[in-house]
N, C-alpha and C positions, 0 to 999 in steps of 0.2 A: 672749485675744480671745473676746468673745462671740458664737458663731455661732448665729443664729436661723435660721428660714425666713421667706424674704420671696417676695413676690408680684409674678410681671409676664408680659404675654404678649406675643402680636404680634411683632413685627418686634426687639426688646429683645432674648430671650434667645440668638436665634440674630446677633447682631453681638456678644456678648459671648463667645459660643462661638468664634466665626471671632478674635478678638482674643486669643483665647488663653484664656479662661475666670481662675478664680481665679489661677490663674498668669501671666494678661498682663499687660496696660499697667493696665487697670480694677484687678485686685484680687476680693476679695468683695465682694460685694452687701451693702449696709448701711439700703436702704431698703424697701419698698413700691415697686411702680410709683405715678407720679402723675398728673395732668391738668395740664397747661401748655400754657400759650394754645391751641396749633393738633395738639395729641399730648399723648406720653407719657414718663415722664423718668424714669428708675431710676437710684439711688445707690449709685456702688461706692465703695468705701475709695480711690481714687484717681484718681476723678473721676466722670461722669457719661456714661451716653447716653442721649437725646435722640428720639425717634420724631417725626416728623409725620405727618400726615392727608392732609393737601395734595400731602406728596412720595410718588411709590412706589419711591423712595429712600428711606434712613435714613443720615443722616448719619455721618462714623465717627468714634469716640467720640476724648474727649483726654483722656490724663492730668490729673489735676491742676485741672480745670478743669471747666466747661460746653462741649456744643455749640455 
């Protein structure tokens, strides 16, 4: 596996942390944070989570999948 360093802030690294970090559900981190419609969206090896702007919630992340 190629582990880089990738980039994210906000509300992301701490719902990845409470999820269990490289050991959870998510996996490693395999992207960049991004810009998506209304937030922010980082790529783990086992799916994605998802920030909004709008929410001062953060949705919790799914295996496998999109928020």
């Amino acid at each position: 596996m190629d582990l880089k360093g990738v980039l994210y802030t906000g509300g992301i690294p701490q719902e990845w942390t409470r999820l269990g970090r490289e050991t959870g559900i998510c996996g490693y981190p395999v992207s960049d944070e991004i810009n998506v419609n209304d937030g922010w969206q980082s790529d783990f090896k086992h799916g994605s989570i998802v920030f909004s702007k709008s929410s001062t919630k953060q949705p919790p992340a799914k295996a496998g999948g999109f928020v």
